[in-house]
C-alpha positions in Angstrom: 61.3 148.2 -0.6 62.6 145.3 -2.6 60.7 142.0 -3.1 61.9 138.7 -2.2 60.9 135.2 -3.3 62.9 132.1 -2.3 61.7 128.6 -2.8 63.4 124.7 -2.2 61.1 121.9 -3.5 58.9 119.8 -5.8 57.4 122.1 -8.1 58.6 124.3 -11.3 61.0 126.5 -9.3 61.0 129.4 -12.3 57.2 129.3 -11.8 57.2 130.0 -8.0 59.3 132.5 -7.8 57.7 134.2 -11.0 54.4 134.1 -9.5 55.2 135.1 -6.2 57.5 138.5 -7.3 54.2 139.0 -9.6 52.1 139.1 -6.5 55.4 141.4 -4.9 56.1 143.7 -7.9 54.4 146.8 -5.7 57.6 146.6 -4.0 59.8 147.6 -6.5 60.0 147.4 -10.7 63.3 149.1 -11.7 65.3 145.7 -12.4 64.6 142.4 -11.6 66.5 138.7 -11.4 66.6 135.4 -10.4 70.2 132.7 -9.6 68.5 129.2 -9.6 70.4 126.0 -8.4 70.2 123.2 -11.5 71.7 119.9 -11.4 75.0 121.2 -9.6 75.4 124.9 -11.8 73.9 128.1 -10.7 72.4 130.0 -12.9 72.1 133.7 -12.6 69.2 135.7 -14.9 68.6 139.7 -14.5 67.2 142.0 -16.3 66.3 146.3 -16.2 62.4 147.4 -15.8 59.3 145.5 -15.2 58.9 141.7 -14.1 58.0 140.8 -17.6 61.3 141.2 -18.9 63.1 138.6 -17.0 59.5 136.4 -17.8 60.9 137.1 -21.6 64.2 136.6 -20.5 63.5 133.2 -19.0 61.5 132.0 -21.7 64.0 132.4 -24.3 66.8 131.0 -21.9 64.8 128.0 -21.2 66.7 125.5 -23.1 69.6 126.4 -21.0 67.5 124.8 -17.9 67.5 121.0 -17.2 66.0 120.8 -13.5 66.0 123.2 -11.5 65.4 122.4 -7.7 65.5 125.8 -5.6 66.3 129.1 -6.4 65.9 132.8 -5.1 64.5 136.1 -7.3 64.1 139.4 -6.7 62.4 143.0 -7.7 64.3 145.9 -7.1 63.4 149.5 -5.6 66.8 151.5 -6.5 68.3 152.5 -3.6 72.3 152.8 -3.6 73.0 152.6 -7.6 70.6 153.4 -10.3 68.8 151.1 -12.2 70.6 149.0 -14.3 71.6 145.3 -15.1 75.1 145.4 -13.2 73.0 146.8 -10.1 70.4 144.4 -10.4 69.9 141.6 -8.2 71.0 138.8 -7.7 74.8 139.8 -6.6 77.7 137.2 -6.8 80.9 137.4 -4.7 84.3 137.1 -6.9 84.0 133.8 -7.7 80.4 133.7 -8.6 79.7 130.9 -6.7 77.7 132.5 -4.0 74.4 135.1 -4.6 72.7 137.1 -2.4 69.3 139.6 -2.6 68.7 141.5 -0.1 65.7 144.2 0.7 66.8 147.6 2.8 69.9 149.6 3.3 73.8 148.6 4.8 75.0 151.9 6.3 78.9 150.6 6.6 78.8 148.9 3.0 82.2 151.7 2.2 84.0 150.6 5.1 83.0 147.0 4.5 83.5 147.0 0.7 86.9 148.7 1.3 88.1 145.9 3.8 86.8 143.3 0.9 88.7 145.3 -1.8 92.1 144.8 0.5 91.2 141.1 0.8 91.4 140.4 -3.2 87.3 141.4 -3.8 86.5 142.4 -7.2 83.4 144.8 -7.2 81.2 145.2 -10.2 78.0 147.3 -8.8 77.4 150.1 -6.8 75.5 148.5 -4.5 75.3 147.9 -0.8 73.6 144.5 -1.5 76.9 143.5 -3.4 79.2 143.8 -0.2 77.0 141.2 1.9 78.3 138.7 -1.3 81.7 139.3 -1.3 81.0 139.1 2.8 79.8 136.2 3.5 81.7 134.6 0.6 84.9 135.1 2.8 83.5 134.3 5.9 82.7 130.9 4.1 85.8 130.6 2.7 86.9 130.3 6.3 84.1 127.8 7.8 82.3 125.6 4.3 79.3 126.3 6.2 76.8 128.7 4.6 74.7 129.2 8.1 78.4 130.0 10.2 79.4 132.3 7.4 75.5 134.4 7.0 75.8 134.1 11.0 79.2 136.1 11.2 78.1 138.2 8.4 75.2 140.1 9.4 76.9 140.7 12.9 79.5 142.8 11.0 76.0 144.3 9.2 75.0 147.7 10.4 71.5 149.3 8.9 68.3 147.0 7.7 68.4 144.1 6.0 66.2 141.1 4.7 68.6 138.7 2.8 69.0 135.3 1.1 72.1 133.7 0.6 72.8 130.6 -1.6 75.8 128.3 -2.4 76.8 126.0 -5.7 78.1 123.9 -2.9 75.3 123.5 -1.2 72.4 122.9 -3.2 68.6 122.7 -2.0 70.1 125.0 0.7 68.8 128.9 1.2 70.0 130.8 4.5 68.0 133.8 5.2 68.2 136.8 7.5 66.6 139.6 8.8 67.1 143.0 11.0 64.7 145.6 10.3 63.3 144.8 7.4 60.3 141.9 7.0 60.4 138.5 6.4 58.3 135.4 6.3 58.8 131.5 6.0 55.6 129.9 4.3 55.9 126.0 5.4 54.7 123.0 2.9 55.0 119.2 2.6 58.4 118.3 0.8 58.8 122.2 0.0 59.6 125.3 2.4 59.2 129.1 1.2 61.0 132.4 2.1 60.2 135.7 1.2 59.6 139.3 2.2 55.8 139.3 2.3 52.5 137.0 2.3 51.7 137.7 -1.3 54.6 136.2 -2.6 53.4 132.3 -0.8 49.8 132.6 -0.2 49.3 130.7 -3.7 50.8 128.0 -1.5 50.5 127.5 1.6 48.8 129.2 4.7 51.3 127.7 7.1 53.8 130.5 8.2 56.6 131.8 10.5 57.5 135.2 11.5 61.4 136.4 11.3 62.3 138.5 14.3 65.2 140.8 14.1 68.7 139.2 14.5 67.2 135.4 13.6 68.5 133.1 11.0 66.3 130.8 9.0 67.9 128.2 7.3 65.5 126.6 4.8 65.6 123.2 3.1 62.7 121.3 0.9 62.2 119.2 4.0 62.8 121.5 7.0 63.5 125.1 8.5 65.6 125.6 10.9 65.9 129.0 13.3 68.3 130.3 15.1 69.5 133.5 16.4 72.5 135.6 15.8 74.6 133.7 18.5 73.6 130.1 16.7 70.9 129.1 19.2 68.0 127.1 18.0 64.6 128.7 18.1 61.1 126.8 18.6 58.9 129.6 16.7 55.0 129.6 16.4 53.4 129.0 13.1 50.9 131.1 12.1 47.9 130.6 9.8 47.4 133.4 7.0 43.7 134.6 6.9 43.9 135.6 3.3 42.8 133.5 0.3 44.4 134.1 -3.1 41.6 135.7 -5.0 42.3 138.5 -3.0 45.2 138.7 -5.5 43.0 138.7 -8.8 41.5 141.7 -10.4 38.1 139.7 -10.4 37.3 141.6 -13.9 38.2 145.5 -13.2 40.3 147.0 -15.3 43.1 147.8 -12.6 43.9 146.6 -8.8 43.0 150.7 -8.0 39.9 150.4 -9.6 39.0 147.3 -7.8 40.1 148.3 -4.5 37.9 151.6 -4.7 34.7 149.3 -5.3 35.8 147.4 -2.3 36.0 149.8 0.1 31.8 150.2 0.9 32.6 146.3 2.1 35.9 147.4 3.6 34.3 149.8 6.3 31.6 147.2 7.1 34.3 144.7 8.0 36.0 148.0 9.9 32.7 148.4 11.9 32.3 144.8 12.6 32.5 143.5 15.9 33.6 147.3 16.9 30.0 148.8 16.5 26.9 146.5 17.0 24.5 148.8 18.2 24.4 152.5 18.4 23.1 151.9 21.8 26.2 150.1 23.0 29.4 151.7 23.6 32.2 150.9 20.7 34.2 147.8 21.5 38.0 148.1 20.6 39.4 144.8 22.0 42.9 145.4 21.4 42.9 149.1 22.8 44.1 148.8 26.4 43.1 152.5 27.0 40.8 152.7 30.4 39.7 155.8 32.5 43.0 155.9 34.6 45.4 155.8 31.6 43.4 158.3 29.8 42.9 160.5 33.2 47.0 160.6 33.3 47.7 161.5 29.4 48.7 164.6 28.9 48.4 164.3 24.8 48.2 161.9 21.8 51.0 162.4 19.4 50.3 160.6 16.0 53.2 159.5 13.4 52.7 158.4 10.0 54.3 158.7 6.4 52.4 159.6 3.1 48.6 158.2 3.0 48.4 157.0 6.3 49.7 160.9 7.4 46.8 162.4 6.1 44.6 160.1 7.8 46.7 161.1 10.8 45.4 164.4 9.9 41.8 163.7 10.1 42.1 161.6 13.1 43.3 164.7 15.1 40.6 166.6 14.4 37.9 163.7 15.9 40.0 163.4 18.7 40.3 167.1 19.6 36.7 167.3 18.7 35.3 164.9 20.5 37.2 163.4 23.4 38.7 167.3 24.3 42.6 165.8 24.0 45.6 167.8 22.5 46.8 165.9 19.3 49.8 166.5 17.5 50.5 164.5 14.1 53.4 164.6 12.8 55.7 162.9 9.6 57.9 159.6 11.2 60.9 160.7 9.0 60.8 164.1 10.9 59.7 162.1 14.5 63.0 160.4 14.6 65.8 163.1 13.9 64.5 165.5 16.8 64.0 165.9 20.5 60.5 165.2 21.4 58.2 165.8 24.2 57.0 162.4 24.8 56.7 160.8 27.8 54.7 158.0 29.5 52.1 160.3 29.9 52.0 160.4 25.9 49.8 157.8 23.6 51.9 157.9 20.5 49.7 156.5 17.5 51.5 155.1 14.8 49.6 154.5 12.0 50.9 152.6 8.6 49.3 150.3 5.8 52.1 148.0 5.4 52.9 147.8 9.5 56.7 147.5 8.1 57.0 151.3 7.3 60.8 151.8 8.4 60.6 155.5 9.7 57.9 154.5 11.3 58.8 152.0 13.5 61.9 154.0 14.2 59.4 156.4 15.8 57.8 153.5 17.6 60.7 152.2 18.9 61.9 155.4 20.2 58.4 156.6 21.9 58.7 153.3 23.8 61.7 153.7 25.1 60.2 156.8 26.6 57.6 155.3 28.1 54.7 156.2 26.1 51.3 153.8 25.5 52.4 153.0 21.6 48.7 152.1 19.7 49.5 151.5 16.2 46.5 151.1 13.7 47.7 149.0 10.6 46.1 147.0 8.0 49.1 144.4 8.8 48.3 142.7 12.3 51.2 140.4 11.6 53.6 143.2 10.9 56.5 144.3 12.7 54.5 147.4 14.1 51.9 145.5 15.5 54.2 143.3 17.3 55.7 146.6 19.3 52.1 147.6 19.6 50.9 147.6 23.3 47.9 148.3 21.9 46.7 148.1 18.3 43.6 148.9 16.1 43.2 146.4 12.5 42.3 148.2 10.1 41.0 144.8 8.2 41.5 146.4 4.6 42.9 142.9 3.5 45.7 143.2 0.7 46.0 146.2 -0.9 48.3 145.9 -4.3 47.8 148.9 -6.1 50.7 151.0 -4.8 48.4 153.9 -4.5 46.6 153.2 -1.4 42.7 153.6 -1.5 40.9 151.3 0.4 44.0 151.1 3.6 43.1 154.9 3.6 39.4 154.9 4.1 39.7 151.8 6.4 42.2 154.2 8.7 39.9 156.7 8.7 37.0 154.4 10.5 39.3 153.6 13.0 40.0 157.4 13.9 36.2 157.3 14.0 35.9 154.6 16.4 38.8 155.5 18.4 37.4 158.9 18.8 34.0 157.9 19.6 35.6 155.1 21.8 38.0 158.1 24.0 34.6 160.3 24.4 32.6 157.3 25.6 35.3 156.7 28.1 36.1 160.3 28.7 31.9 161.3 28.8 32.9 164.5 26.7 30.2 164.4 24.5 26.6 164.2 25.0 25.1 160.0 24.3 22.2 161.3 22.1 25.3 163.1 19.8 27.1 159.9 20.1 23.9 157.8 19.5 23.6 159.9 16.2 27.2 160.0 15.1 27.2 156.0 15.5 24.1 155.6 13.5 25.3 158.1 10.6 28.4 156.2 10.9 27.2 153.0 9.7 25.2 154.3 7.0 28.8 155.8 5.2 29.3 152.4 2.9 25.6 152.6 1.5 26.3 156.1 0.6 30.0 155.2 -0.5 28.3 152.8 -3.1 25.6 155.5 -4.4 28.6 157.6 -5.5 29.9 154.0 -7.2 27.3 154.1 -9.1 27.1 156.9 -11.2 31.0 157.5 -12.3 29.9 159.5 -15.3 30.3 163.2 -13.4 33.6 162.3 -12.8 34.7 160.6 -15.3 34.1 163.3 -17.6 35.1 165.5 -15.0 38.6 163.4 -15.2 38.5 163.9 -19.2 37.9 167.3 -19.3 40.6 168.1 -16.6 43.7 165.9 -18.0 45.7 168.1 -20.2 46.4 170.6 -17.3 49.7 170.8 -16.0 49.1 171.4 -12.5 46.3 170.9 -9.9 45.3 172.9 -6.5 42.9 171.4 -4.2 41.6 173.3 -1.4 39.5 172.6 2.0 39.4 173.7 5.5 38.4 171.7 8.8 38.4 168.1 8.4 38.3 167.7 5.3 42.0 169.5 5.0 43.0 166.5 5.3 41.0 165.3 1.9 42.7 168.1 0.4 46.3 167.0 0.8 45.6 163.5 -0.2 43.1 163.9 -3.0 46.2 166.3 -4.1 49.2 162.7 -3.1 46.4 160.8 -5.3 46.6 162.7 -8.6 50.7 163.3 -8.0 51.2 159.6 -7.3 49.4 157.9 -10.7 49.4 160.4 -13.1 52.4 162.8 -12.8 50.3 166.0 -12.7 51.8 168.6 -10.3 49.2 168.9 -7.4 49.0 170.7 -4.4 47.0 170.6 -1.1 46.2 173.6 0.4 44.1 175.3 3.5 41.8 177.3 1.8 42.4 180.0 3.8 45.9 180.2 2.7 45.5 180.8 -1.1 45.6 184.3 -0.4 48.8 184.4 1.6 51.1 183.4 -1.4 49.4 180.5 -3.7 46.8 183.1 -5.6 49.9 184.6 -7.6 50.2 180.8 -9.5 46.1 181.3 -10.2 44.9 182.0 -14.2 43.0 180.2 -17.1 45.6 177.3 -16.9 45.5 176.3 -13.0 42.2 174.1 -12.0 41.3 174.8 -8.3 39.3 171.6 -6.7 37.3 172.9 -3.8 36.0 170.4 -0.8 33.1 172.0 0.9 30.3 170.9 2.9 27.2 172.6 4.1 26.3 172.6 7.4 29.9 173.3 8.9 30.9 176.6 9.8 34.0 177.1 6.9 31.2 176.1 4.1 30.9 179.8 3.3 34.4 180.7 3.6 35.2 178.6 0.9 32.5 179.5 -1.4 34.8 183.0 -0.8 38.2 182.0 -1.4 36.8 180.0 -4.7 35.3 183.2 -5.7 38.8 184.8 -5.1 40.2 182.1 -7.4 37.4 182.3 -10.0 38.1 186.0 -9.9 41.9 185.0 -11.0 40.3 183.2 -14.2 41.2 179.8 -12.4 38.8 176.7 -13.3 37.1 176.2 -10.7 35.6 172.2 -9.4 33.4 171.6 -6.4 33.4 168.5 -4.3 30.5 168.9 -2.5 26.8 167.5 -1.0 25.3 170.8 -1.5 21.6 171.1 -3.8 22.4 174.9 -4.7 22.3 175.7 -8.0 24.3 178.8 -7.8 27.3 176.7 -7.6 27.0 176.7 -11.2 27.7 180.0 -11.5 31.0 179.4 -9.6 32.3 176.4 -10.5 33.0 175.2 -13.9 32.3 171.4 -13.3 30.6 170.2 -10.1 30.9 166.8 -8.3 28.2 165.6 -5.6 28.2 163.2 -3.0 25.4 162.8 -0.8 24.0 164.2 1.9 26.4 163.7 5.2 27.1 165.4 8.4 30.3 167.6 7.9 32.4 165.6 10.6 32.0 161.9 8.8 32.0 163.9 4.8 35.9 162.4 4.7 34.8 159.2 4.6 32.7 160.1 1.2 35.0 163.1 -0.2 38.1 160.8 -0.3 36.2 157.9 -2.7 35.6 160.6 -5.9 39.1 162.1 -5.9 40.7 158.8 -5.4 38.2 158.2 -8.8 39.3 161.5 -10.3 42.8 160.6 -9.8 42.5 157.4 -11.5 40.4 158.4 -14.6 42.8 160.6 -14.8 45.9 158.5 -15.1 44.2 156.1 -17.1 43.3 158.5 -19.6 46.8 159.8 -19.7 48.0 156.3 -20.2 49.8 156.0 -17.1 50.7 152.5 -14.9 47.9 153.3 -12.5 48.9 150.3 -10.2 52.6 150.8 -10.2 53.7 154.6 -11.1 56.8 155.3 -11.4 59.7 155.6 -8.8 57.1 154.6 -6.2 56.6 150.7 -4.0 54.2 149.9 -1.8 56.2 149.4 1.6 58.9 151.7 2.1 61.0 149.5 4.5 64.0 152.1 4.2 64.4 155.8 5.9 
C-alpha cells in the first residue's frame, strides 16, 4: 500500500517525484523518502509522517543539490517495522551504494536476511524492503549489472512486490519490478517514468505500459526496456490514460471527500451511460459475457470484496436475489482465500474492488478461476490487475477517487449491482417488463434526487454538530438498506475515530440494547413503502425506550417521527429497492461534517491507504 515515484530525465527531478507521491499520498503517510542520483553521488533524504516533511526536509537541504538527473521516492504504509526514520524508505545495502523502495510484503525476508547476515550484511531496519537491498547488492557484486542482479533477485523473492532499484554506478539507470503488486511505466520525449499508480505521471504524460507479474522494466531518459524473469525481451502495448489532471485538483471544496460527494449525481449518469438509453430497451453491459445458456447452467453467484466495496456486495445480493431469482452469497476476500469453497464452473464469482489491485481480492480471483468459475469483476480501475483476470468485467467509471474514504467508487458500484440485476432478469424474464420499465425509469432519475439532498446540507450539518461529542454510534436498517447501515457505520469509523457499529435492526434486542442509554445515538434507515418500515419504527421505539438518541434517515412526511426521533434527516421520495443509492450520500455527509468538526484529516485518516495491495 506504499507509493512509488521514479523518474530519469530533463526536468527538476525533486519536483517530479514530489508532485507525483502528492498525487500517491492515499497510499500511505507514516514516513516518507527519496535517494536521487546527482553528478556521480547519491543522495538519500527520509523523513517520519506526512509528505510535507520531506518537502521541509528537501527545502532546507537544497544547497546540498547541484543537478540532480533521476531519482526514486516513496510514501510508506507500515507494514513489517513501525514507523520511523530507520524503517523508512529508501533502503541501502551495506555499502550504501545501492537503494531500493518497494510496495507489498517478502514472506521469506528471515530466511533471506539471515543468509545476507552470514555473507557479511549489516542490517539497520526491521524491514522486509531492506533485505531486497542487501539482495540484489550481492547479486551485483557478482555480475556489475543492475538488470542481471534485480533479475536473479526477485526469483529468490517469495510474496508481493513492486520495487525500484538504483546504482551510484549506474547513473540515469532505474530497474523495476513487479509480482503482485501494481506498477506502471508513463513514457515521454527525452524522459521515462515508473511508479505504482497513474496519479503519480498523469501530470505528464498519457503514454503508458502495464507491468505484468514476473517482468522487468529497465528504464532510462531515452528508453524502456522489458523483459521477463528469464531476461527475454518483451514488445508491450502502450496504452493511453483517459484521465486529465484536474481530476487531481480540489476545484475549490474544502476537501477531496467533499468534492467527490458533489460528484457523484454526475458519477451515476456516466454509470448509466451507454448501459441504459431507453427504459424501453433492454440494459446493454458490453463487457458482461453472461447469455441465456451460461446463466441456465449456474448454480449461484458468489460475490467477494473487502471494506466499501463489501457492503456494496451486500446490496447487490439482495437485487440479484430479488430480481433475477439466483442464490447469492457475498463474502469478505480475506476470509474467501483461507477456506474450502464450493465454487465450481457452474459459479459466477463477482469480485468487486475500487482500486482493481486489492491483494486479497485477487487472491480470491485467481483461486475461483482455477476452479472454473465465470470471474466478472466490477472495478473503477479497468486497467487494473483485476480486470485483466476478468472474463467479464463491469466499469464502474468513478474516475480517480483520492480521498481514502471512498464515496463516489461506492455509489458508482451500487449502479452496477443495479444494472447487472436488471440485466440477469431481462435475460432470465423473472420479472414482469412493465416492473422493469418502471425500475429503469426511477433509476435514472436517482442523480437529480442525489443533487436535491446537495442542496440543502444544513439538516445535517447541524445534525453532524450536534452529534460530535458522542463516543460511540449505532446505526440500524433492515432489507437493502442493511447494507447502508454497515457502511454509513465504516464512514464515521474511518474519518473521525468515533466508535460505530452496523447493525440489523432486528438484532438490537438479541445482545446490542444492553450498550443503549442517554450517551449512545441510534441512526435509523427506514423507508416507507417496504415491508420492514414499521418494524423499525419498533425497534427505535425499543431504543428510545432505553433513553438512547434517536436519528432517522428517512423519505417519510410523518410528523410523528418527531415524537421519536430527536433529529430527523430526509431524502426524497424513492422506491424502497433503489433508497441505497440516496441513503448512502447524507451519511457519507454526516460522517464528514463530522470529522471536520472534530478536526480530523478527512482525506487521509489515520492508519488507513487507499489500495490495500497486501493480505
Amino acid at each position: 500500500m506504499c507509493g512509488i515515484v521514479g523518474y530519469v530525465g530533463y526536468r527538476d527531478v525533486v519536483s517530479v517525484i514530489l508532485n507525483g507521491l502528492t498525487n500517491l499520498e492515499y497510499r500511505g503517510y507514516d514516513s516518507a523518502g527519496m535517494a536521487l542520483q546527482d553528478c556521480g553521488e547519491l543522495r538519500i533524504y527520509k523523513t517520519l509522517g506526512k509528505l510535507i516533511n520531506l518537502k521541509n526536509e528537501l527545502e532546507a537541504k537544497k544547497y546540498e543539490l547541484k543537478h540532480p538527473s533521476s531519482g526514486i521516492g516513496h510514501i510508506r504504509w507500515a507494514t513489517h517495522g513501525s514507523p520511523s526514520l530507520v524503517n523508512a524508505h529508501p533502503h541501502t545495502c551495506t555499502c550504501g551504494r545501492l537503494v531500493v523502495v518497494h510496495n507489498g510484503i517478502i514472506e521469506n525476508y528471515k530466511e533471506l536476511r539471515e543468509e545476507l547476515i552470514k555473507k557479511g550484511c549489516k542490517f539497520k531496519s526491521q524491514t522486509d524492503t531492506e533485505t531486497i537491498a542487501h539482495l540484489v547488492a550481492d547479486e551485483y557484486a557478482n555480475s556489475k549489472d543492475l538488470e542481471i542482479a534485480v533479475r536473479n533477485s526477485v526469483k529468490k523473492l517469495q510474496g508481493a512486490y513492486a520495487i525500484c532499484v538504483m546504482h551510484k554506478d549506474t547513473p540515469d539507470l532505474i530497474v523495476g519490478a513487479r509480482k503482485h503488486a501494481p506498477m506502471v511505466i508513463g513514457l515521454g520525449e527525452g524522459e521515462n517514468f515508473i511508479a505504482s499508480d497513474i496519479p503519480a505521471i498523469i501530470e505528464y504524460t498519457k503514454k503508458t505500459i502495464y507491468l505484468e507479474d514476473n517482468e522487468i522494466a529497465v528504464v532510462t531518459k531515452d528508453k524502456v526496456k522489458i523483459t521477463d524473469i528469464n531476461g527475454k525481451e518483451l514488445v508491450k502495448k502502450t496504452e493511453i490514460l483517459p484521465w486529465e489532471p484536474v481530476a487531481l485538483s480540489k476545484l475549490g471544496y474544502k476537501h477531496f471527500m467533499l468534492k467527490e460527494i458533489h460528484e457523484q449525481p454526475d458519477v451515476i449518469r456516466n454509470v448509466l451511460n451507454g448501459k441504459l438509453y431507453d427504459i424501453d430497451e433492454p440494459v446493454i453491459l458490453n463487457e458482461v459475457k453472461l447469455d441465456k445458456e451460461i446463466l441456465k447452467n449456474l448454480n449461484k453467484i458468489q460475490i467477494i470484496a473487502c471494506g466499501t466495496s463489501l457492503h456494496a456486495a451486500l446490496a447487490g445480493k439482495y437485487l440479484i436475489e430479488d430480481l433475477a431469482g439466483i442464490s447469492v452469497e457475498v463474502e469478505a476476500s480475506s476470509e474467501y482465500i483461507y477456506r474450502r469453497t464450493t465454487t465450481d464452473s457452474s459459479t459466477l464469482v463477482i469480485g468487486v474492488s475500487q482500486s482493481g489491485e486489492t491483494a486479497d481480492t485477487i487472491t480470491a480471483i485467481k483461486q475461483a478461476k482455477e476452479k472454473k468459475a465465470h470471474v466478472l469483476i466490477i472495478t473503477n480501475r479497468p486497467d487494473s490487475n483485476m480486470a485483466r483476470l476478468a472474463d467479464s468485467l463491469i466499469p464502474v467509471n468513478a474516475g480517480i477517487e483520492v480521498s481514502v474514504a471512498a464515496t463516489k467508487s461506492y455509489s458508482a458500484q451500487l449502479i452496477s449491482f443495479y444494472l447487472l440485476a436488471i440485466y440477469l432478469a431481462e435475460i432470465k424474464e423473472t420479472v414482469d417488463k412493465q416492473s422493469l420499465k418502471n425500475l429503469k425509469h426511477e433509476l435514472i432519475q436517482i442523480p437529480s434526487k442525489i443533487e436535491e439532498i446537495l442542496s440543502d446540507l444544513k439538516p445535517i450539518q447541524n445534525c453532524a454538530r450536534k452529534f460530535s461529542s458522542y463516543k460511540n454510534f449505532i446505526y440500524i436498517s433492515r432489507g437493502i438498506n442493511l447494507s447502508t447501515a454497515y457502511e454509513g457505520a465504516l464512514k464515521l469509523k474511518e474519518i473521525s475515530y468515533i466508535n460505530a457499529t452496523g447493525y440489523p435492526a432486528g438484532e438490537l434486542k438479541h445482545g446490542p440494547i444492553a450498550m443503549l442509554d442517554e450517551t449512545m445515538p441510534v441512526l435509523a434507515v427506514l423507508i416507507p413503502g417496504g415491508i420492514t418500515y414499521e418494524k423499525i419504527l419498533s425497534n427505535c421505539e425499543e431504543a428510545k425506550a432505553r433513553n438512547a438518541k434517536l436519528i432517522a434517515l428517512t423519505s417519510s412526511n410523518d410528523d410523528n417521527l418527531k415524537n421519536i426521533f430527536d433529529v430527523v434527516i430526509k431524502i426524497p421520495k424513492v422506491n424502497e429497492i433503489l433508497s441505497p443509492a440516496l441513503t448512502c450520500v447524507p451519511l457519507q455527509l454526516l460522517a464528514y461534517y463530522i470529522a471536520e468538526f472534530l478536526g480530523k484529516d478527512v482525506d487521509q485518516p489515520r492508519n488507513l491507504a487507499k489500495s490495500v495491495t497486501v493480505e
